[in-house]
DODO-748279 format. One record per residue: y, x, z of N, C-alpha, C in turn; residue in one letter. Coordinates in steps of 0.001 Angstrom, whole numbers. Example, Ala and Ser with C-alpha at 12.3 -4.5 7.8 and 13.67 -1.06 7.14 Angstrom:
((-5690; 13190; 7800); (-4500; 12300; 7800); (-3300; 13200; 7800); "a");
((-2250; 12850; 7080); (-1060; 13670; 7140); (30; 12900; 7870); "s");
//
This chain:
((-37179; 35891; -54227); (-35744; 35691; -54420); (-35426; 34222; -54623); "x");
((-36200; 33739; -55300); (-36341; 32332; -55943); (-36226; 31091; -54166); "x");
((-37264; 31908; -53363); (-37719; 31493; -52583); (-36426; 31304; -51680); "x");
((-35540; 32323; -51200); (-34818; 32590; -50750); (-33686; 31729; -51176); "x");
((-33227; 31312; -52484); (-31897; 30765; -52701); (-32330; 29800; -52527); "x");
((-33494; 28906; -52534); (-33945; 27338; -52388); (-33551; 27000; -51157); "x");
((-34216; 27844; -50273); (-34051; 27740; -48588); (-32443; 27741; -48153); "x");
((-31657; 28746; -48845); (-30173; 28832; -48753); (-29361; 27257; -49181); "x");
((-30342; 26968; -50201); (-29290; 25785; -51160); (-29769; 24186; -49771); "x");
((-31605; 24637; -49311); (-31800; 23350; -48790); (-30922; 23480; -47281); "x");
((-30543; 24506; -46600); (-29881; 24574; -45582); (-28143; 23757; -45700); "x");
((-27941; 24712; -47035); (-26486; 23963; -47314); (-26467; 22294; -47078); "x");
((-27555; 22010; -48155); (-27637; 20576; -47555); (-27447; 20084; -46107); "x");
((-28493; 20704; -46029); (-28687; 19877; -44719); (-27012; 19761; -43712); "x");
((-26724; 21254; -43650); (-25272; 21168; -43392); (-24552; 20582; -43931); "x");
((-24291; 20099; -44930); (-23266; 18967; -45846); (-23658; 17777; -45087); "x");
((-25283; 17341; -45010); (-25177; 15939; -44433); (-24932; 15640; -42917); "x");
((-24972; 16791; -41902); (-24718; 16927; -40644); (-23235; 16535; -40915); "x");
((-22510; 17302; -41326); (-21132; 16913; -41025); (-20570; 15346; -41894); "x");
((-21435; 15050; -42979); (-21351; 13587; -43408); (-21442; 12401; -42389); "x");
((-22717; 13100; -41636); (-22704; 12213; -40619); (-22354; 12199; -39498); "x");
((-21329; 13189; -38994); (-19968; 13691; -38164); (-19228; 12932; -38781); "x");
((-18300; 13274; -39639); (-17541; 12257; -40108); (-17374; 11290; -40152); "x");
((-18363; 10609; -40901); (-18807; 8901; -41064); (-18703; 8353; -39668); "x");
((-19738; 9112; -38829); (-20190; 8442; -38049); (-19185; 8283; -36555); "x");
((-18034; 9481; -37066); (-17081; 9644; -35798); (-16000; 7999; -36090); "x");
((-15911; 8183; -37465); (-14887; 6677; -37905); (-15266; 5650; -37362); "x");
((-16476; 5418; -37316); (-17395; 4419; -37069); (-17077; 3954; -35106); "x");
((-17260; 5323; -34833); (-17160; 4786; -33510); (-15274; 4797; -32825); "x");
((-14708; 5937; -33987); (-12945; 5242; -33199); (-12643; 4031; -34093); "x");
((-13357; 3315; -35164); (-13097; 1434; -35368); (-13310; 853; -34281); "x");
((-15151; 1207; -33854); (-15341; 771; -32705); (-14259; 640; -30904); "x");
((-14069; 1843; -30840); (-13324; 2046; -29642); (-11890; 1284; -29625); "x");
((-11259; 1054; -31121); (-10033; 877; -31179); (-9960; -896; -31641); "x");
((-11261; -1323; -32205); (-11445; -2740; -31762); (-12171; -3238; -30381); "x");
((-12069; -1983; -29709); (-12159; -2613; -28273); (-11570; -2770; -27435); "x");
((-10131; -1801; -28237); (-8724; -1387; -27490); (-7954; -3297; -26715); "x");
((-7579; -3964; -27833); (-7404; -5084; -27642); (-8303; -6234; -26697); "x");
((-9426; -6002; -26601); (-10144; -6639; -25611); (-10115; -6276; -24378); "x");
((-10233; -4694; -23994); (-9728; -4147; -22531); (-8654; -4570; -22243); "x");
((-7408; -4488; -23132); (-5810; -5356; -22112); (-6287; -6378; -22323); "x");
((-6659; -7132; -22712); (-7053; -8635; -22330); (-7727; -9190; -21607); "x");
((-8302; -7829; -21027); (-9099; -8053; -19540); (-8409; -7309; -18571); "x");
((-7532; -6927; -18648); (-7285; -5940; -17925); (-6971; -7049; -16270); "x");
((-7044; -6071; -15271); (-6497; -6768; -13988); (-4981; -7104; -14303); "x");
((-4510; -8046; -13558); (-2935; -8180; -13216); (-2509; -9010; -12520); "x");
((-436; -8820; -11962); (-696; -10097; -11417); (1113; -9790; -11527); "x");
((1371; -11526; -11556); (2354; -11215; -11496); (3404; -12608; -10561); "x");
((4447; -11899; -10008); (5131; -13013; -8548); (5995; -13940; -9761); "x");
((5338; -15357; -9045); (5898; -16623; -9436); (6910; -17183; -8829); "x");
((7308; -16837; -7238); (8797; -17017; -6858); (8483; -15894; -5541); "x");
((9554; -16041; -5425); (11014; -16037; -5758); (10993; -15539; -7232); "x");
((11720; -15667; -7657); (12170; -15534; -9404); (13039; -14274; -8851); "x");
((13159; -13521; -9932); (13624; -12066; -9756); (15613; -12688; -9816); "x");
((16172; -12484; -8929); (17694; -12743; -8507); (18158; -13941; -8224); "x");
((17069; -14582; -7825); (17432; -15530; -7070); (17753; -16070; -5620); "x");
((19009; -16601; -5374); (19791; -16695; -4318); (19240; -17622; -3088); "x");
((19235; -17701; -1878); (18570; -18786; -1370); (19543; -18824; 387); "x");
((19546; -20005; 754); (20179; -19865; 1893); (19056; -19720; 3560); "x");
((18182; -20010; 3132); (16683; -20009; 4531); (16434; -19109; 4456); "x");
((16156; -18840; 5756); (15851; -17564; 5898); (14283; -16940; 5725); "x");
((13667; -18091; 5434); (12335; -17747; 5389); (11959; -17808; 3938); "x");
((11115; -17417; 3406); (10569; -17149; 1570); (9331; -17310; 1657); "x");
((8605; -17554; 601); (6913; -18268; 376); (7176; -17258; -471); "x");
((6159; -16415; -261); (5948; -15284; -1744); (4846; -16045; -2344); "x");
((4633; -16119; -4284); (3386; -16707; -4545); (3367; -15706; -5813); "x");
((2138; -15300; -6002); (1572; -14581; -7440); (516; -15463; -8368); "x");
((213; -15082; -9207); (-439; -15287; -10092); (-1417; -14002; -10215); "x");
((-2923; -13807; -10105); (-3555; -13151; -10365); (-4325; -13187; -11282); "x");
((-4705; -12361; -12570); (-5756; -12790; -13411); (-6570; -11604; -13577); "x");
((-8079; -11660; -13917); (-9223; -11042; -14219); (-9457; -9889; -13018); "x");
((-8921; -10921; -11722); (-9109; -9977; -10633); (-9827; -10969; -9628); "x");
((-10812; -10806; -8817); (-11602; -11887; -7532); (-10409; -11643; -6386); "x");
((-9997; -12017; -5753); (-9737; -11895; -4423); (-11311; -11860; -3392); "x");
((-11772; -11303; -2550); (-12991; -11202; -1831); (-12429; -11185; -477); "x");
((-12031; -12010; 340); (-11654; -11991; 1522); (-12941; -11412; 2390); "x");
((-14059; -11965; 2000); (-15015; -11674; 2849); (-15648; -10069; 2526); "x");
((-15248; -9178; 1494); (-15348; -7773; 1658); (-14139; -7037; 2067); "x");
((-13414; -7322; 2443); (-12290; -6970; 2959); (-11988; -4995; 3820); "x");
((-11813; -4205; 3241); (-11797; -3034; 4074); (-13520; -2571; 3385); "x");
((-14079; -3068; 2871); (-15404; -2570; 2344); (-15431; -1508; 1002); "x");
((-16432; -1009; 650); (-16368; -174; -392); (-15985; -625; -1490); "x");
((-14743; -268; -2487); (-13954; -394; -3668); (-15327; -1213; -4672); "x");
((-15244; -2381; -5153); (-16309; -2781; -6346); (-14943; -3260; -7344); "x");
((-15910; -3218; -8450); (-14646; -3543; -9600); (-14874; -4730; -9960); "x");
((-13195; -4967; -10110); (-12644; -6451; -10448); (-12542; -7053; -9067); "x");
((-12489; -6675; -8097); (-12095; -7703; -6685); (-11829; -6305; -6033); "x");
((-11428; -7387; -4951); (-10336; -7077; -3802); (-9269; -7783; -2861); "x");
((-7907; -7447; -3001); (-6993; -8207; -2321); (-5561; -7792; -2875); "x");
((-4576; -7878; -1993); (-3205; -8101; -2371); (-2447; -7060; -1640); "x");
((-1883; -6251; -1820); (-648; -5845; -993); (1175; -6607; -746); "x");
((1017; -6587; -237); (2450; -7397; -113); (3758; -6331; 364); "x");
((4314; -6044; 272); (5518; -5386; 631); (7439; -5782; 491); "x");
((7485; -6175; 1515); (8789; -6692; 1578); (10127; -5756; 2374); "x");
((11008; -5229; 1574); (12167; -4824; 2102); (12834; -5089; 2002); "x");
((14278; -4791; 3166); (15909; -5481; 2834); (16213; -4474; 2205); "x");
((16792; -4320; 1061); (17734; -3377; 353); (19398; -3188; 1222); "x");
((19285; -1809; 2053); (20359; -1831; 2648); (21723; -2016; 1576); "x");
((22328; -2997; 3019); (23710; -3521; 2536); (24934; -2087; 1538); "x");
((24578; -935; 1246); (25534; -568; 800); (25239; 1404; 705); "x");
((24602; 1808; -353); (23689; 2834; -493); (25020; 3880; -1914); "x");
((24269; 5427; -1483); (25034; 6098; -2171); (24918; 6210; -3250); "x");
((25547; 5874; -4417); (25307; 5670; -6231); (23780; 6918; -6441); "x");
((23756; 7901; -5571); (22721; 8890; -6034); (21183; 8291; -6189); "x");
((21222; 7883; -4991); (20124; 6902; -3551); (20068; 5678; -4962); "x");
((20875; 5109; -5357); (20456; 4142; -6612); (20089; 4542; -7587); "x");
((20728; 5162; -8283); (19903; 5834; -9530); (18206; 6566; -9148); "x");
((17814; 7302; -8103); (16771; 7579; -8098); (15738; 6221; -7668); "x");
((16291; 5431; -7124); (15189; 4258; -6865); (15003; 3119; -8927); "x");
((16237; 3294; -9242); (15989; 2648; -10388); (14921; 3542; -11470); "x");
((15290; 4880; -10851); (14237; 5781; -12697); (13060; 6039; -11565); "x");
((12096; 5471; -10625); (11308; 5643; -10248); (10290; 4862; -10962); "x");
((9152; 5406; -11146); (8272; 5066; -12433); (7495; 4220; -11285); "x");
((7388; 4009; -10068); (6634; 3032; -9118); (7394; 1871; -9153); "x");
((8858; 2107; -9307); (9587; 738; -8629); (10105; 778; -7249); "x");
((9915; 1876; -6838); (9975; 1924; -5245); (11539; 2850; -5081); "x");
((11471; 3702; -5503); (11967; 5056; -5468); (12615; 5347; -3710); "x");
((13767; 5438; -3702); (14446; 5866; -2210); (15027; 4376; -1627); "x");
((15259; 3381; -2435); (15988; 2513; -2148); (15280; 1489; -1443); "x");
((14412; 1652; -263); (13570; 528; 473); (13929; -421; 1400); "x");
((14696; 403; 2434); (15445; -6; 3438); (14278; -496; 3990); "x");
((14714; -1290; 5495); (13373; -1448; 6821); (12801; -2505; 5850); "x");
((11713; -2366; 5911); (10426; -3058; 6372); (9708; -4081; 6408); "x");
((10078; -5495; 6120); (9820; -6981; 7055); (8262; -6881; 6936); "x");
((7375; -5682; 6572); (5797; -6082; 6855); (5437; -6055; 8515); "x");
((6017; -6658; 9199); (5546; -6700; 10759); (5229; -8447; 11165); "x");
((4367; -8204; 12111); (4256; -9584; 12802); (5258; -10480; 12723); "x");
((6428; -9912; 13525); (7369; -10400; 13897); (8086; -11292; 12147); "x");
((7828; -11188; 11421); (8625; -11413; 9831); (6977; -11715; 9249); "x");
((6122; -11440; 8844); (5014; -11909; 8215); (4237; -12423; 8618); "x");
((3852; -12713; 10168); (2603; -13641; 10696); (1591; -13456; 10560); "x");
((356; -13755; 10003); (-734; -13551; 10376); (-608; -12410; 9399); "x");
((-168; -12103; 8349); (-213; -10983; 7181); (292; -9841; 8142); "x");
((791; -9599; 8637); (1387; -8686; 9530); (991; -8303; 10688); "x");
((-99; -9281; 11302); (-879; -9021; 12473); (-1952; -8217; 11974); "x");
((-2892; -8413; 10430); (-3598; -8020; 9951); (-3408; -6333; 9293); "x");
((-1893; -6233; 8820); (-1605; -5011; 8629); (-1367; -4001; 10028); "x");
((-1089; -4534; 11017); (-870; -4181; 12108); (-2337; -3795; 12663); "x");
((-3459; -4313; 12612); (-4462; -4142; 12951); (-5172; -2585; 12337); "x");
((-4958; -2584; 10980); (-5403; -1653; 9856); (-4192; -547; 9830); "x");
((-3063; -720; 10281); (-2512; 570; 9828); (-1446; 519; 9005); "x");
((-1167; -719; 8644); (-19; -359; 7333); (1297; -1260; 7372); "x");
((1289; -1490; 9033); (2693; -2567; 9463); (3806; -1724; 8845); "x");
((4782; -1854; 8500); (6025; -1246; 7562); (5670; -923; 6572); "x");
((4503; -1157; 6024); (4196; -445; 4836); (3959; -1644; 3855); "x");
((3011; -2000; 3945); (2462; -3515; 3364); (1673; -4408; 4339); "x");
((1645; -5207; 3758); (1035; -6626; 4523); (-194; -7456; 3244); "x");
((-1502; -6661; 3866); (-2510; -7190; 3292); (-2899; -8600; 3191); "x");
((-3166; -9319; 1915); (-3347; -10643; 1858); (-4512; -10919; 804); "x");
((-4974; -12140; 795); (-6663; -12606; 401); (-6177; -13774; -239); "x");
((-4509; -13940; -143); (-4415; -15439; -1050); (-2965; -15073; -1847); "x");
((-3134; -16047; -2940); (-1579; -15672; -3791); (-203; -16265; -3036); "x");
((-431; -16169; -1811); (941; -16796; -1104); (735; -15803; 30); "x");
((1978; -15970; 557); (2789; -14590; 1927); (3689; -15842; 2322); "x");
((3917; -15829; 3313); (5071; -16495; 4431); (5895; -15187; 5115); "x");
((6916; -15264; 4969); (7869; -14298; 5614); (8804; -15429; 6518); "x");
((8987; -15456; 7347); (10543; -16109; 7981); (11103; -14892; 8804); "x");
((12308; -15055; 9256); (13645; -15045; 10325); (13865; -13680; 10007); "x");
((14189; -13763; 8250); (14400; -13205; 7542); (16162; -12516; 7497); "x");
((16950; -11251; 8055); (17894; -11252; 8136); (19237; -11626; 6512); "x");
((19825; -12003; 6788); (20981; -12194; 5601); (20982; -10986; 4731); "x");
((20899; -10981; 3471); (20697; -9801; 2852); (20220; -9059; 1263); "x");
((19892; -8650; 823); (19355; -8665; -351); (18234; -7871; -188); "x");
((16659; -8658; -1022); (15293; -8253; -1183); (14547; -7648; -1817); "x");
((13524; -6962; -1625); (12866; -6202; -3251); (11341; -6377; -2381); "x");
((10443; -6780; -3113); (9477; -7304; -2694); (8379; -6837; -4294); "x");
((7657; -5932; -4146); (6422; -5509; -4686); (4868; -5593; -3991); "x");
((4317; -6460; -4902); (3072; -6868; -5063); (2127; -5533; -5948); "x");
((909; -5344; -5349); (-311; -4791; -5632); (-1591; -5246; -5811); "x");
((-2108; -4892; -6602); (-3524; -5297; -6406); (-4480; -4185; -6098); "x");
((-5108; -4750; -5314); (-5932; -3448; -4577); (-7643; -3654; -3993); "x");
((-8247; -2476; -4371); (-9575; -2549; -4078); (-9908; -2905; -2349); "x");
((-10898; -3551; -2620); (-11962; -3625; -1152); (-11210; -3044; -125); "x");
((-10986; -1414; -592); (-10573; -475; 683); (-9283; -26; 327); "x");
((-8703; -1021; 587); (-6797; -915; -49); (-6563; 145; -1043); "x");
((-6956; 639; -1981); (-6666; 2090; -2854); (-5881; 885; -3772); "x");
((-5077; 931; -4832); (-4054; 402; -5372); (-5103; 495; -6932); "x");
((-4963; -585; -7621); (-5675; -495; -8909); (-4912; -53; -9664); "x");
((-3359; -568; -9574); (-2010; 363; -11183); (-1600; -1259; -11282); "x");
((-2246; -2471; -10995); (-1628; -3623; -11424); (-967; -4234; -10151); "x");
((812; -4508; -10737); (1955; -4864; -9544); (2937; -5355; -9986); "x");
((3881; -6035; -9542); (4608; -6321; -10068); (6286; -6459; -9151); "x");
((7400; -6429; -9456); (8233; -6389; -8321); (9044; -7714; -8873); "x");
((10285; -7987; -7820); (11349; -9213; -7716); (12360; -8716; -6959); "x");
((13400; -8866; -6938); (14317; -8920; -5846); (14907; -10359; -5538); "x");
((15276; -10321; -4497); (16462; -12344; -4356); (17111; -11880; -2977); "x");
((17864; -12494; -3229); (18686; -12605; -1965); (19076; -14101; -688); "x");
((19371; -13191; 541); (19652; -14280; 1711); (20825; -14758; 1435); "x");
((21413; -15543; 1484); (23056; -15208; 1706); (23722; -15650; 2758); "x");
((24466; -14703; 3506); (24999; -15132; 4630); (25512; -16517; 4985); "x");
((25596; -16741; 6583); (26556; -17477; 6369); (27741; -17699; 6218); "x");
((28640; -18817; 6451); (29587; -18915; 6056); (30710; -18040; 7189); "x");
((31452; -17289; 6775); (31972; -16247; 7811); (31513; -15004; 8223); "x");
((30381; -14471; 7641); (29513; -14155; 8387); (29157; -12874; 6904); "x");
((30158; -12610; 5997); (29866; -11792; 5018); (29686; -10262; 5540); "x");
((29100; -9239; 5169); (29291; -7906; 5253); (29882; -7139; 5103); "x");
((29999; -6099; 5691); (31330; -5413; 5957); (31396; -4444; 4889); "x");
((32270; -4308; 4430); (33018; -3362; 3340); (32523; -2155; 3455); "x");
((31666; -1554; 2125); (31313; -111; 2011); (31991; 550; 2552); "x");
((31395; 1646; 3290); (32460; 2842; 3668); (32704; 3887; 2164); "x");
((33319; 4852; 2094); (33996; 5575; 649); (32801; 6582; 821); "x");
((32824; 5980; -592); (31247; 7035; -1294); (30128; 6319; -1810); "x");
((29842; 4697; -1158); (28651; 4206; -1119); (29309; 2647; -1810); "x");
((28206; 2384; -2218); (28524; 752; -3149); (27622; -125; -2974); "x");
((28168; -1588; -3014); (27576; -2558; -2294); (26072; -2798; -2683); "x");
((25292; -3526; -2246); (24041; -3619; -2942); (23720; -4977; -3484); "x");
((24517; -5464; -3936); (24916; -6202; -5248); (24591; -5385; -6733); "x");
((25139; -3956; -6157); (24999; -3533; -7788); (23317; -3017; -7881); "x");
((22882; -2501; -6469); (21038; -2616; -6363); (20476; -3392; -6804); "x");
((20738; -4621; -6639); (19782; -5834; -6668); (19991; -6242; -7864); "x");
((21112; -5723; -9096); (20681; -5843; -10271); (20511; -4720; -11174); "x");
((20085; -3374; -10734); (19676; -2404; -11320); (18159; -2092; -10998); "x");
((17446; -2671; -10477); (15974; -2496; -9934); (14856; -3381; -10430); "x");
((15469; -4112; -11523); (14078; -5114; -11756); (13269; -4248; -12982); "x");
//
């Protein structure tokens, strides 16, 4: 009997210190995890566009896109190769925000958790508007879509009069999107005489787009 409650009392133990050292030892490692919390965003990839400045006006028709990338390689020379972490390249994506969209068509592009939502309008990722960035997307597949790049600058010209929304990506080896991007809008402005024609009834200018989307 004697024998029996010893074995009962040394089991208890042992169970008391199993979960002591569950306990203890779980704190131990969410200090750990949660003083590591702050070092992962501080590494984290990112990048973010240095001009055009988000609503800014310009009369040329052509734009120098430039980013800032940090704790990311650009690898021109793996280009289309298997995803490695921390490098890659750029997506570029440039649209005109049509001249004059239905209040609905705005609100869903503004609560779009991408930045993108319905409000894209055509395109300028083609040859014809991006140049060699556009010959290269054209090659791969993703002309209207984005315009793959290996440097923190894009050349766009013969750019129509208009207002812009232009989102940047960062993206693996084999274009898959990492989560780090950033958007801008700016505008062309016509020339002189040469303004746009008055919403038809129902739809509103995209003036009020180009400052509900940043």
């Amino acid at each position: 009997m004697r024998l029996r409650k010893a074995t009962i009392a040394a089991l208890a133990l042992a169970a008391a210190a199993l979960v002591l050292a569950l306990v203890f030892g779980g704190k131990e490692d969410s200090k750990r995890a949660q003083a590591a919390e702050p070092e992962f965003e501080q590494n984290r990839p990112s990048i973010e566009i240095v001009s055009p400045r988000n609503g800014a006006r310009q009369t040329g028709h052509a734009v120098v896109v430039k980013v800032e990338v940090n704790n990311f390689r650009l690898a021109p020379g793996k280009f289309g190769q298997a995803p490695e972490l921390g490098e890659g390249h750029i997506r570029y994506s440039l649209n005109r925000v049509p001249d004059c969209v239905y209040p609905v068509k705005l609100q869903h592009a503004i609560d779009s958790p991408i930045g993108r939502g319905r409000l894209t309008g055509p395109s300028m990722d083609y040859p014809k508007f991006a140049g060699p960035n556009g010959r290269l997307a054209e090659q791969i597949g993703t002309a209207g879509s984005y315009s793959p790049g290996t440097r923190t600058s894009i050349y766009y010209h013969e750019l129509p009069a208009g207002f812009y929304r232009m989102v940047v990506n960062l993206a693996h080896n084999n274009g898959a999107t990492t989560g780090a991007h950033d958007v801008t809008n700016f505008e062309i402005l016509p020339k002189p005489g040469h303004a746009p024609k008055p919403c038809e009834e129902g739809k509103v200018p995209s003036t009020d787009a180009a400052g509900g989307l940043r």
